[in-house]
C-alpha positions in Angstrom: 263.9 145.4 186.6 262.0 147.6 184.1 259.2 149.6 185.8 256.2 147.2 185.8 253.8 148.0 182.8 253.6 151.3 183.6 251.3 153.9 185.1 248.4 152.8 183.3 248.1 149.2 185.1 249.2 150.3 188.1 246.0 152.2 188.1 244.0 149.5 187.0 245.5 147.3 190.1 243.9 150.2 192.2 240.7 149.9 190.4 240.6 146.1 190.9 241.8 146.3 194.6 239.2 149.0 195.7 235.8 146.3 193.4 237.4 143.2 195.3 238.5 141.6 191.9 241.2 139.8 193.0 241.9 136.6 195.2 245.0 135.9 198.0 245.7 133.1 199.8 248.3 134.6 201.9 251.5 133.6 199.7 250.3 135.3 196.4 247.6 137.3 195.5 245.9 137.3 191.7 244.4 140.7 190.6 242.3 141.2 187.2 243.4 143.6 185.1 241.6 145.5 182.8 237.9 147.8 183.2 234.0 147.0 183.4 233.1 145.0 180.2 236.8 144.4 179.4 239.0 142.3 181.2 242.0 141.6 179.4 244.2 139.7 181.6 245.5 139.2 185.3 248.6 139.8 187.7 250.1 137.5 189.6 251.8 139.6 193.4 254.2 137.1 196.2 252.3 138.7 199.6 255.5 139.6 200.3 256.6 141.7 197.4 255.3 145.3 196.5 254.7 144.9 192.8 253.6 142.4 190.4 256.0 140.0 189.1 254.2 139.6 185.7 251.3 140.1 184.4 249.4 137.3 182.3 247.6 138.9 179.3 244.8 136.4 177.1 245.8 137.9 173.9 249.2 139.8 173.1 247.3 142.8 172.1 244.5 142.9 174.6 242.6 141.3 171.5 241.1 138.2 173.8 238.9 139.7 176.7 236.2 138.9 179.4 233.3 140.9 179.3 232.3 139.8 183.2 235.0 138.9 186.1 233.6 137.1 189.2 235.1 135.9 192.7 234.0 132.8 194.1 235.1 130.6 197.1 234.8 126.2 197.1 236.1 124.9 200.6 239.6 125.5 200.5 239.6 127.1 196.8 239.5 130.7 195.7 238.6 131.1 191.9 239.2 134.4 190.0 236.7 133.4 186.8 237.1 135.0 183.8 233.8 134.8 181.5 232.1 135.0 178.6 235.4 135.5 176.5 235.7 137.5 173.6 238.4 137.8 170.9 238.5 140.6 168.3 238.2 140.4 165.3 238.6 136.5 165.3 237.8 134.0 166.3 234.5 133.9 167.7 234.3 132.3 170.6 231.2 130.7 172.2 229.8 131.6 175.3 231.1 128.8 177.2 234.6 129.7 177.0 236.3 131.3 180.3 239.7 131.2 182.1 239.8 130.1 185.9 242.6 131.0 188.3 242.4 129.1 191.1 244.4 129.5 194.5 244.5 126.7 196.9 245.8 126.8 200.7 249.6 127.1 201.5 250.3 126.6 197.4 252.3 130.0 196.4 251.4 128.5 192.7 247.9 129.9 191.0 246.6 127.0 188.5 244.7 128.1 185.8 242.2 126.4 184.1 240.6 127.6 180.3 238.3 126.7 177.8 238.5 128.4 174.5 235.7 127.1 172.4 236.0 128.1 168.8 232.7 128.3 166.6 234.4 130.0 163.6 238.6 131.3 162.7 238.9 134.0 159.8 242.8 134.2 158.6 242.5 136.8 156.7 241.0 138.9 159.3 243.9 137.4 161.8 246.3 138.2 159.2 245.1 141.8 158.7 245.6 142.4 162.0 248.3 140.3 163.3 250.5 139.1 160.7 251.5 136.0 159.7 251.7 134.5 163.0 250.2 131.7 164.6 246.7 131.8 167.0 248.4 132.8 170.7 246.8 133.3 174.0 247.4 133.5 177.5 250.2 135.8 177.1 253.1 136.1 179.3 256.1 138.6 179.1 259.1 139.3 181.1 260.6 142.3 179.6 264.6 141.9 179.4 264.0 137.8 179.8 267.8 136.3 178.6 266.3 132.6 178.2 263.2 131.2 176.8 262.8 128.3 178.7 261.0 125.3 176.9 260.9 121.6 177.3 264.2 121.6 179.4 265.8 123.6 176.9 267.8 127.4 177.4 267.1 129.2 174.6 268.9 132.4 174.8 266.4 135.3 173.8 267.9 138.3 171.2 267.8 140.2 174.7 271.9 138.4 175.0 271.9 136.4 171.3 270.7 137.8 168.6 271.8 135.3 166.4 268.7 132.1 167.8 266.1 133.9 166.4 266.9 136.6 164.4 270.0 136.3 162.3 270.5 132.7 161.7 271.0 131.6 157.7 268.0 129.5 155.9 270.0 126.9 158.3 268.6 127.7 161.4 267.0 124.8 163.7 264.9 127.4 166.3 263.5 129.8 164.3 260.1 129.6 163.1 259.5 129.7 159.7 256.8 132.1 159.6 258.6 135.3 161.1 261.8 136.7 162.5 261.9 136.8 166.3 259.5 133.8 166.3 260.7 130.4 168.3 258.9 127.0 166.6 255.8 125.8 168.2 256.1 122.2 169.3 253.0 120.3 171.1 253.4 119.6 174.7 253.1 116.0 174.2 256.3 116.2 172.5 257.8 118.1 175.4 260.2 116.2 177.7 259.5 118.3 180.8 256.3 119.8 179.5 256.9 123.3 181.0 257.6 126.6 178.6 258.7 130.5 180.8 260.7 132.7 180.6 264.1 133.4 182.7 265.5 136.7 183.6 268.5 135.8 185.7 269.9 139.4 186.0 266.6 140.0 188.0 266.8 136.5 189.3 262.9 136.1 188.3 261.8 132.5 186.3 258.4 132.7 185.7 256.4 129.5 184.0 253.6 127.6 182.8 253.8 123.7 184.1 251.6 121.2 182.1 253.3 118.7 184.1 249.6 118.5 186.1 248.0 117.8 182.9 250.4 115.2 181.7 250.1 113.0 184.8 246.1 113.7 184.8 243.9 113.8 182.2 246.3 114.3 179.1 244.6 117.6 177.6 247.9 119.1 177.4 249.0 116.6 174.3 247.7 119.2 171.1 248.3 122.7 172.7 251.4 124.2 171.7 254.2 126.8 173.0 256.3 130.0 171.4 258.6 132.2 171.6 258.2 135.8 169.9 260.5 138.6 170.2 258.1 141.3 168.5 254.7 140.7 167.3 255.3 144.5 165.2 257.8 142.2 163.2 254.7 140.8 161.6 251.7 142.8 162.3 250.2 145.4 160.2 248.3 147.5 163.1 252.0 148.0 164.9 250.7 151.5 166.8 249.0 148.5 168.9 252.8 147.2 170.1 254.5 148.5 173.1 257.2 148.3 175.6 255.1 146.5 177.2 252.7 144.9 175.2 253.3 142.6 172.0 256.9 141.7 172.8 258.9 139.5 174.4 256.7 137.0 175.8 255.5 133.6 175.3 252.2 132.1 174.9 250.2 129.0 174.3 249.7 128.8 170.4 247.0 126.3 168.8 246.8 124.4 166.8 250.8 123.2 167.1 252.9 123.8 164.1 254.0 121.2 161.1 257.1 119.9 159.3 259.8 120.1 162.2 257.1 122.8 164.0 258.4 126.0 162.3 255.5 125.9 159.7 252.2 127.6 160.5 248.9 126.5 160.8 245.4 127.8 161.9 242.7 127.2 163.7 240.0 125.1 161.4 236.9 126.9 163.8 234.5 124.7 165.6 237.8 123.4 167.6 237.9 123.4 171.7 241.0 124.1 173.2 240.8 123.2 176.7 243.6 122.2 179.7 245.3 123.3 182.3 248.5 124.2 183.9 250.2 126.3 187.2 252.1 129.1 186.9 255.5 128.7 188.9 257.6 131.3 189.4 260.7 131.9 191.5 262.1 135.2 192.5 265.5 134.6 193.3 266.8 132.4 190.9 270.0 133.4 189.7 273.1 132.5 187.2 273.9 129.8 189.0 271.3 128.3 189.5 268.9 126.6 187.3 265.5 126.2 185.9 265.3 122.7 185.4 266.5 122.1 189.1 264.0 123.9 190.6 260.9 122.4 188.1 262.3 118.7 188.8 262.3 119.6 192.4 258.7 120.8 192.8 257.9 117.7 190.4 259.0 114.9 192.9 257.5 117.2 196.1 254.1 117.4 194.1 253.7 114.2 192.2 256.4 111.2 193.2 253.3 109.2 193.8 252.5 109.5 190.0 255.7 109.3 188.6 258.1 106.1 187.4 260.1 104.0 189.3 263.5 103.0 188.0 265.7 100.0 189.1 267.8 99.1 191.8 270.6 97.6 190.0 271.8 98.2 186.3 273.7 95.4 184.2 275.5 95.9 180.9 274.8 92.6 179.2 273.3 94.6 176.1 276.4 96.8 175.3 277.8 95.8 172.2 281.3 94.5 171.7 283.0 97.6 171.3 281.8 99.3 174.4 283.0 96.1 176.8 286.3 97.3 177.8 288.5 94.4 178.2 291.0 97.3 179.7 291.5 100.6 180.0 292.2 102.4 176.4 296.0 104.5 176.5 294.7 108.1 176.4 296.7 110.0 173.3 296.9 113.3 173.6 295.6 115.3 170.7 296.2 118.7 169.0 294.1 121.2 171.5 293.5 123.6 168.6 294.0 123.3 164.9 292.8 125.1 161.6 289.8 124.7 159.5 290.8 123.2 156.2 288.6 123.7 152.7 286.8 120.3 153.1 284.8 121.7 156.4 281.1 122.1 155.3 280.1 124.4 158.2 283.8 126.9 158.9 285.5 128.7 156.7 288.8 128.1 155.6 291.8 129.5 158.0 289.5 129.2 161.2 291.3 128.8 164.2 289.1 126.2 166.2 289.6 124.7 169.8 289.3 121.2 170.5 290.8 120.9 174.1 290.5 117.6 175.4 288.2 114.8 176.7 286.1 114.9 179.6 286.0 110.8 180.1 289.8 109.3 179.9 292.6 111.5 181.8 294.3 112.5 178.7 296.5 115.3 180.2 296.9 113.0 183.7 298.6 110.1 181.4 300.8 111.8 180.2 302.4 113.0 183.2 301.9 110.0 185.2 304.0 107.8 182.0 307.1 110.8 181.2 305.4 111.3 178.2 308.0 114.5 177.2 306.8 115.2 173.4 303.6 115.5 174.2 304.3 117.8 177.5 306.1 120.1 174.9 303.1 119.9 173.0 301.1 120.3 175.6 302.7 123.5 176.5 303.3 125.2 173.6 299.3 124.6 173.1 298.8 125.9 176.2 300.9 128.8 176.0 299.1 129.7 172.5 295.8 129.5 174.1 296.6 132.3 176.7 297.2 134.6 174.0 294.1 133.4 172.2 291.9 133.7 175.2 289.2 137.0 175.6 289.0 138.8 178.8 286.1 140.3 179.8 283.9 141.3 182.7 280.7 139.7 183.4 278.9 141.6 186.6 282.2 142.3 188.5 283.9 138.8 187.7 286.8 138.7 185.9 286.5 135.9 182.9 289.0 134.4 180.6 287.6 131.9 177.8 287.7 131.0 174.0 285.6 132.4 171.6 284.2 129.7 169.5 286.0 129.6 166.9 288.5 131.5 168.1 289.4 133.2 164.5 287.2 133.4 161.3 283.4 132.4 161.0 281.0 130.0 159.9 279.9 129.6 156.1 278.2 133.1 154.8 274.6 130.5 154.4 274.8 129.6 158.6 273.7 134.0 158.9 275.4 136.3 160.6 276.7 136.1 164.3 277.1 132.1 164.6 280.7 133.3 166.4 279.9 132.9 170.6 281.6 132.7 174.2 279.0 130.4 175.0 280.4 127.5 173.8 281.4 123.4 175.2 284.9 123.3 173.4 286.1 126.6 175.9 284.9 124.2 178.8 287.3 121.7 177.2 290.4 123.7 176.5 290.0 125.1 180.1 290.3 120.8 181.2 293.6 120.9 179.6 295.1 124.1 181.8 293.4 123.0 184.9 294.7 118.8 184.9 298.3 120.8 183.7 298.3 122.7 186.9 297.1 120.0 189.1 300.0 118.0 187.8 302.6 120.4 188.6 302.4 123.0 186.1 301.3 125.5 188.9 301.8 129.4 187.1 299.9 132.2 187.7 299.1 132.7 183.9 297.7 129.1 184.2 295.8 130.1 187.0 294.7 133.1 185.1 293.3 130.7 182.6 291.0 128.5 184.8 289.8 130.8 187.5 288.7 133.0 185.0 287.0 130.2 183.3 285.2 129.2 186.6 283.6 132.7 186.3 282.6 132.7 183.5 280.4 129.2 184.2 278.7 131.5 186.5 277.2 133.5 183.9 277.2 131.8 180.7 273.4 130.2 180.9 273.5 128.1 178.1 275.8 126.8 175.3 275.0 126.8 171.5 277.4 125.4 168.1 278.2 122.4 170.5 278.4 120.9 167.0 279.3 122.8 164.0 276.2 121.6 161.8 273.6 123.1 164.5 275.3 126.3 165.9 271.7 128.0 166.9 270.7 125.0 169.2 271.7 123.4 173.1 273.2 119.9 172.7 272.6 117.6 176.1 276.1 116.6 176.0 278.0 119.3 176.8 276.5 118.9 179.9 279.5 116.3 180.5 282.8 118.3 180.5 281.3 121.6 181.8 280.0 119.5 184.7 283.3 117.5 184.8 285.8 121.0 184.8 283.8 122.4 187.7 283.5 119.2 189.4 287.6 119.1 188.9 288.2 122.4 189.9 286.0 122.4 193.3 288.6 119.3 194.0 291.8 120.9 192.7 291.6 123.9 194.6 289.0 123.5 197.9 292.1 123.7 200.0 293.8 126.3 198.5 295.6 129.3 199.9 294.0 131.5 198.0 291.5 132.1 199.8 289.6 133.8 196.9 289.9 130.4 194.7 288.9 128.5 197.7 285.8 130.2 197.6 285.5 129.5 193.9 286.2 126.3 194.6 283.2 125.9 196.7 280.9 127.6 194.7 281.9 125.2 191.7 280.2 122.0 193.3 277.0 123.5 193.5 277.4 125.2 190.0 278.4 122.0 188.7 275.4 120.4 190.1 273.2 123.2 188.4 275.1 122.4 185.0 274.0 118.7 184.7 270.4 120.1 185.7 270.6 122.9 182.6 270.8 120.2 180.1 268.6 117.8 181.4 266.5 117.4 178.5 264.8 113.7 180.1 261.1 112.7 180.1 260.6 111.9 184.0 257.1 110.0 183.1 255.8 109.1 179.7 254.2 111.8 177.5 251.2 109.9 176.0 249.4 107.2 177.4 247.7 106.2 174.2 250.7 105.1 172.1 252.6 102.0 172.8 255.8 104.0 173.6 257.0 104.7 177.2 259.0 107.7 176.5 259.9 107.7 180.2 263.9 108.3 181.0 264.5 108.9 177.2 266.2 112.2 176.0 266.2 114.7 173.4 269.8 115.4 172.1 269.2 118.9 171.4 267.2 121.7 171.1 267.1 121.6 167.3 263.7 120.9 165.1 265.0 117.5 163.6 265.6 116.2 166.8 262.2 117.4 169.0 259.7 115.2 170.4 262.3 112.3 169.9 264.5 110.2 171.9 268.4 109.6 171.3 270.9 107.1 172.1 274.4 108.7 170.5 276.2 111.5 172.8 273.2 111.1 175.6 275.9 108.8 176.5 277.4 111.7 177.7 275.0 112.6 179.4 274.7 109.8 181.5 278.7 110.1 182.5 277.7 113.7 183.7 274.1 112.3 185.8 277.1 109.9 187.8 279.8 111.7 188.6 276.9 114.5 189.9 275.3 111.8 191.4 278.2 109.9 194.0 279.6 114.1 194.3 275.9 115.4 195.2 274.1 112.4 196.5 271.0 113.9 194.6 268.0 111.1 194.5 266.5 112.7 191.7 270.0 112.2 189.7 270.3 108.7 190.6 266.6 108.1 190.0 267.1 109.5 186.2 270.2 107.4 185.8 269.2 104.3 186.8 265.9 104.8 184.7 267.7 105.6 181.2 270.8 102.9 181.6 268.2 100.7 182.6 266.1 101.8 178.7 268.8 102.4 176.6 268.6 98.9 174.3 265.8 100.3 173.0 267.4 102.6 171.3 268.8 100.4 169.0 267.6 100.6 165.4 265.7 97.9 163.6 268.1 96.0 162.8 268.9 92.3 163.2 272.3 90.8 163.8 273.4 87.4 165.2 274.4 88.7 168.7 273.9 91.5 170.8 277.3 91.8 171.0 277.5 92.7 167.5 275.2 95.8 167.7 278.0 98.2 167.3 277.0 101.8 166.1 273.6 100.2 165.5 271.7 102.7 168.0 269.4 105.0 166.8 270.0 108.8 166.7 266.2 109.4 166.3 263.2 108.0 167.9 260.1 109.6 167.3 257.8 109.8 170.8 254.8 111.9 169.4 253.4 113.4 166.2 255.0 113.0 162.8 256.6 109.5 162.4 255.6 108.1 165.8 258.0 105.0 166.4 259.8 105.3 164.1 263.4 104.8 164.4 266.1 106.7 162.5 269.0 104.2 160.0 271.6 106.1 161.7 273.2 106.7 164.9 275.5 105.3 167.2 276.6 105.5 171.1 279.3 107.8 172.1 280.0 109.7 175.2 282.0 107.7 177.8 279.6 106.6 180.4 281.3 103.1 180.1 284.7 104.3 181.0 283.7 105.2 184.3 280.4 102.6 185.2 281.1 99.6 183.3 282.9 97.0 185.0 286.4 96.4 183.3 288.4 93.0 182.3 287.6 90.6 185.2 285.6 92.6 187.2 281.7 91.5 187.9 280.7 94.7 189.5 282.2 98.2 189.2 281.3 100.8 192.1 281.6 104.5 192.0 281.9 106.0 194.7 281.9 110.1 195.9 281.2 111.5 198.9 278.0 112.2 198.4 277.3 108.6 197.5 278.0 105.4 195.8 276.4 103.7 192.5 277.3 100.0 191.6 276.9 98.8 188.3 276.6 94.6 187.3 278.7 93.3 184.4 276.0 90.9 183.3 273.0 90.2 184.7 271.7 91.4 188.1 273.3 89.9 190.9 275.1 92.3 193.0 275.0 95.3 195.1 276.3 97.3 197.8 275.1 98.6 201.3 276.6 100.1 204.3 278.2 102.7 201.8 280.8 105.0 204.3 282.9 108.2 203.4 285.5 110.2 205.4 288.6 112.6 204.4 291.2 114.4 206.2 293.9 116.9 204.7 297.7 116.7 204.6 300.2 119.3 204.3 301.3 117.2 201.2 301.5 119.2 197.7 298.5 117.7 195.3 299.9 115.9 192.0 298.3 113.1 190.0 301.4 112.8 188.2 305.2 112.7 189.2 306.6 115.9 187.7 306.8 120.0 188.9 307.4 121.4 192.3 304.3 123.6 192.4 303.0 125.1 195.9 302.1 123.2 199.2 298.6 122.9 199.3 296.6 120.9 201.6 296.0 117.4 199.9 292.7 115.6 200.8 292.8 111.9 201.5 289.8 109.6 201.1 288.7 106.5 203.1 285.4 104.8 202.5 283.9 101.3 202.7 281.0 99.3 201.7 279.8 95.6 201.9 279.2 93.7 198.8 275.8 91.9 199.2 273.8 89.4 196.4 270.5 90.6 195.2 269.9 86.9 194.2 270.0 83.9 196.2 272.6 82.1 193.9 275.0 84.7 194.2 275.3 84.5 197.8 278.3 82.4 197.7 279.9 83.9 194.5 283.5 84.8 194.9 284.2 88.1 192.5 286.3 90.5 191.7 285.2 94.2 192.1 286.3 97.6 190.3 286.0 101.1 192.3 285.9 104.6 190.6 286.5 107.8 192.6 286.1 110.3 190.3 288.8 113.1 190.7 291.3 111.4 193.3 293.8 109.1 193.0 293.8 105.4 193.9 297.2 104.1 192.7 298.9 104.6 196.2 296.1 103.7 198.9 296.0 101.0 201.0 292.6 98.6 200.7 291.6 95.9 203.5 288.9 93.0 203.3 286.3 92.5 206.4 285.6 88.8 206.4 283.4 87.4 208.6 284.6 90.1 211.1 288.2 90.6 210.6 289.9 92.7 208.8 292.8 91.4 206.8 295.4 94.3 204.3 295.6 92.8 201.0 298.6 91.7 199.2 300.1 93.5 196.3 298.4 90.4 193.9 295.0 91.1 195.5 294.6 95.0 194.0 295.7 96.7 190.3 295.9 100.1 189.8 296.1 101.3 186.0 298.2 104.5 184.7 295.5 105.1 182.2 293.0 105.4 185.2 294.2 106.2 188.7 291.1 107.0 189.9 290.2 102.9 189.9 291.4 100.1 191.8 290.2 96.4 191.1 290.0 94.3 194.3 290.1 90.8 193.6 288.8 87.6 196.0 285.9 89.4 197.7 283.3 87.3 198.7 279.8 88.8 198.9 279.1 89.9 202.1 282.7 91.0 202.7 283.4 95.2 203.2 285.8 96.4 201.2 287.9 99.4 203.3 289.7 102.3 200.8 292.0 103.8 202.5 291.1 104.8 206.6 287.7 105.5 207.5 286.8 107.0 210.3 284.9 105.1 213.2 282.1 107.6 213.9 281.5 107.9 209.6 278.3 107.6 208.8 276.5 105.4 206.6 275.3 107.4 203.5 271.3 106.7 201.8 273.0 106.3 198.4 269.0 107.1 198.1 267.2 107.1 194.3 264.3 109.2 193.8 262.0 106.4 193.8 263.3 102.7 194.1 261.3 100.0 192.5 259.9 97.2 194.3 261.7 93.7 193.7 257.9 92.4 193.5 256.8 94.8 190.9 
């Protein structure tokens, strides 16, 4: 970590320490930072730590001070108050503003509360002095920061990617439009998870501003706004004023909020107040792999679950269109896994070599095994074999990492800028799918294995994907989310038991990663973001970190999303997860777009891929869009079935056909490992490894009274094992009974799923053997809704 601020605070701490400007309430202590008669920010110390972890200045230039600094204590509340303010040369502030950090009892997190009231803003004067940049105050930097962290979003800083903010063509989706180096500057009210910091992972330090308090109080958060800037000397004219220290790489709260997408300036109008208030959470060992997101949605349900949504017990899928209601299982063709750009591509240049790899919803590379299909395994491995050659190799903090540059020869169109080529891309995650399902089927070579351990280290380090679609290659999409999630998920399961006993560590780190993963693109609004509209924006999601698209909810590849929130969900047992996934399938019809047509059923593609939540067009509804992703190939319940169940062992989600009727309770899950080899399909000798066998159980039960009596047939999902051999017994009315071949159908295109006809609710339906003493898991949400609400 870079040598805090230098000698020059470190002296100012001292003066603070020894005039008793500073408050500590035993977990963190807040020192002012500045001299008599100018006060120009504070530092924030853990008790436990011997330096500052940042320190919080109110104008990026020392230009916004205090003239006064007082301590006071109110019962269980110390206050550092900062007071009058003054700002040089503009604006001129009244004498009413200040800025209040408060420390309560056994709460490591300062809040700060501020008041900036404007009488009069000069631009010229700002513009003389600053540059073209917006109004920015309470200042925070992390020198050597790798993410800007906004809204859910993980913006990678020119620190790793110069390309986000300061290279990107006249095409770019981040930038501002004012300056180089500058991020836009949305509102908070158009903020899914209102929160904007900076992460510096190769320090393991996340430091942040949470306006979640605001949001879920008294709303003053909705108009203030957030940035990014890189170098304030980019713009300003007095750049002597810029240092190492001060002036870059920090963000800060910008007013008022920017226009046309956010990325055009504005300033203030004078005789404004700008008036909220937020804590600053921070987190001192946060690394790689782990995640921002996960820790902020943590906090949020141990701080406000009281304040926050509830979401259903039950989902149905009587809104899907006709499309999406899988009568079977679709055959799973095996595509090309690479290709090459041809003239009529808008965004690559001719000759590119490009990687495609496969799907993360349908066992493309499983089928094909499992049904002898030979010319596509010659395909398959030709491809494969042509990808090793293709792949880089490089070292990432010791680990040894193999993946696909994206694309993998040539560049984008000279208008996209410079640099749009990256390793931290989705389609790498997807080529990696391929090699893994080839070596769990057989194809068990150490060149293969090569391939996909070095990929699972390189999902240790990458922290956030960009050109997940080749029209937006500076911004995050939520969907990649899916198959990243999905490759470690499959790789923790391929290879727990390995011999290796470096793999089989890998292999248990890749659960947890994954579980991080679907966290990183969680883009969702957990409560609504403005109370005075007639929108609920709660469970929506943005689609991607791109201008367009901000402040706005999307139905399309969320879709995706929602496949990765599930198979997380039964592997993890996470409430928060299930909570969020329950809440959005439970919202998603309306997302379709204003349309009318005679039958739901006949709603295909006709979902919007923009609905406006705050300023701009508020409500409105894009004419395009669609729904894509594969969440119905593992949660809706196919051909005859009434219910589908998916079921890990970290718990199980049912999901109704039509209507709410059905459920599940009493949800059991046990394994044991064989000296058997591991193969989905039927071909290749590979190495022994231990294979692990599932048994669980659960009781079907009737959420209504009517259904009590209803005899019905019910699918089961286990994502990542197979089904297609395993035996399955009823309990009726306490015995247990094996069912006949005619009672159970397995399906080459999915052998994770089994349909068990002739239950009757209140039967338990037995997968396999379960152990006696197995315990009966919470398959808990976050916060379950009432059936009287």
């Amino acid at each position: 970590m870079r040598r805090f601020l230098g000698l020059t605070i470190v002296q100012v701490l001292i003066v603070s320490l020894l005039s008793a400007q500073n408050i500590s309430n035993g977990l963190i202590q807040v020192f002012a930072l500045g001299e008599k008669g100018r006060y120009w920010g504070f530092a924030i110390q853990p008790s436990d730590h011997r330096k500052p972890i940042t320190a919080i200045r109110f104008g990026s230039l020392d230009n916004i001070f205090a003239t006064s600094v007082q301590v006071r204590k109110e019962r269980a509340m110390q206050v550092l108050s900062f007071n009058p303010l003054k700002a040089v040369p503009t604006p001129e502030l009244d004498n009413s503003s200040f800025i209040e950090v408060r420390l309560f009892a056994n709460d490591p997190y300062p809040q700060i509360y501020f008041k900036l009231q404007l009488r009069s803003f000069n631009p010229s004067s700002w513009q003389e002095n600053f540059g073209q940049v917006p109004f920015h105050f309470l200042v925070c930097s992390l020198p050597g920061a790798e993410i800007f962290h906004q809204r859910g979003w993980m913006i990678g800083t020119p620190v790793i990617d110069r390309y986000i903010l300061l290279d990107a063509g006249p095409t770019n989706f981040v930038q501002a439009q004012w300056s180089k180096g500058w991020s836009y500057a949305p509102p908070f009210g158009a903020y899914p998870l209102p929160v904007v910091g900076l992460w510096k992972p190769s320090s393991r330090t996340y430091i942040a501003y949470e306006f979640i308090t605001a949001r879920l109080t008294d709303h003053s958060e909705r108009y203030i706004a957030s940035a990014y800037c890189w170098n304030i000397g980019h713009s300003a004219r007095n750049t002597e004023q810029v240092t190492k220290d001060k002036g870059r790489e920090f963000f800060a709260l910008v007013f008022p909020h920017a226009v046309k997408g956010f990325r055009w300036l504005r300033y203030p109008q004078g005789n404004e107040t700008i008036e909220s208030h937020f804590r600053i959470l921070w987190h001192r060992n946060l690394n790689s792999t782990d995640d921002p997101n996960r820790f902020v949605h943590q906090w949020l349900w141990q701080t406000f679950a009281d304040k926050l949504p509830s979401a259903p017990i039950m989902n149905e899928f009587g809104w899907l269109p006709k499309n999406l209601r899988l009568a079977s299982f679709p055959k799973p063709a095996l595509g090309d896994l690479l290709g090459v750009t041809g003239e009529e591509n808008p965004f690559q240049k001719p000759g590119n070599i490009a990687a495609n790899g496969v799907d993360f919803a349908t066992p493309i590379v499983d089928y094909q095994f499992i049904t002898r299909n030979e010319s596509a395994l010659k395909r398959l491995r030709q491809q494969l074999d042509q990808l090793t050659d293709y792949a880089s190799r490089f070292t990432v903090n010791g680990d040894r990492c193999v993946f696909w540059q994206k694309p993998i020869k040539g560049d984008w169109r000279d208008h996209y800028g410079k640099g749009v080529p990256t390793l931290r891309n989705v389609q790498g995650f997807q080529v990696a799918q391929a090699f893994l399902d080839a070596i769990r089927n057989g194809w068990r070579e150490s060149r293969y294995l090569e391939v996909v351990d070095g990929a699972m280290r390189w999902a240790k380090h990458f922290l956030y994907t960009r050109n997940c679609y080749d029209d937006v290659p500076d911004a995050q999409f939520a969907w990649s989310a899916a198959p990243i999630a999905h490759f470690l998920f499959a790789y923790h399961y391929a290879f727990r038991n390995d011999s290796d006993p470096q793999r089989r560590k890998l292999a248990i780190e890749a659960k947890d990663l994954a579980h991080a993963i679907v966290y990183r693109y969680m883009t969702l609004f957990p409560c609504d973001n403005d109370p005075f509209d007639e929108i609920d924006a709660s469970f929506f999601m943005e689609p991607n970190a791109g201008y367009p698209w901000l402040g706005s909810a999307c139905a399309n590849e969320i879709w995706a999303y929602a496949h990765a929130l599930l198979e997380a969900y039964v592997i993890t047992g996470d409430p928060i997860l299930g909570h969020y996934l329950r809440g959005m399938t439970e919202k998603w019809h309306l997302l379709m777009r204003d349309e009318w047509h005679q039958s739901i059923a006949d709603y295909v593609n006709s979902f919007a891929e923009i609905f406006v939540l705050f300023e701009g067009n508020r409500g409105k509804r894009s004419t395009f869009g669609g729904l894509w992703g594969g969440f119905e190939q593992m949660a809706y319940p196919v051909g005859e079935s009434q219910i589908r169940v998916v079921c890990g062992e970290g718990g199980a989600m049912a999901f109704n056909k039509v209507g709410i009727k059905y459920d599940i309770t009493d949800y059991r899950w046990g394994t044991r490992d064989t000296g058997r080899r591991t193969s989905v399909g039927e071909q290749g000798i590979g190495n022994k490894v231990k294979e692990t066998k599932i048994g669980l159980s659960f009781r079907v039960v009737a959420i209504v009274p009517e259904a009590k009596r209803d005899e019905i047939s019910v699918m089961v999902t286990v994502p990542h094992f197979d089904l297609r051999n395993i035996a399955v017994k009823l309990k009726q009315m306490g015995q247990t009974i094996s069912l006949p071949p005619d009672q159970t159908l397995t399906f080459l295109e999915r052998p994770d799923t089994i349909l068990v006809s002739g239950v009757k609710v209140g039967d338990e339906i037995i997968i396999g053997e379960i152990p006696a003493n197995a315990p009966i898991l919470p398959c808990r949400i976050a916060k379950k809704r009432r059936l009287d609400n």
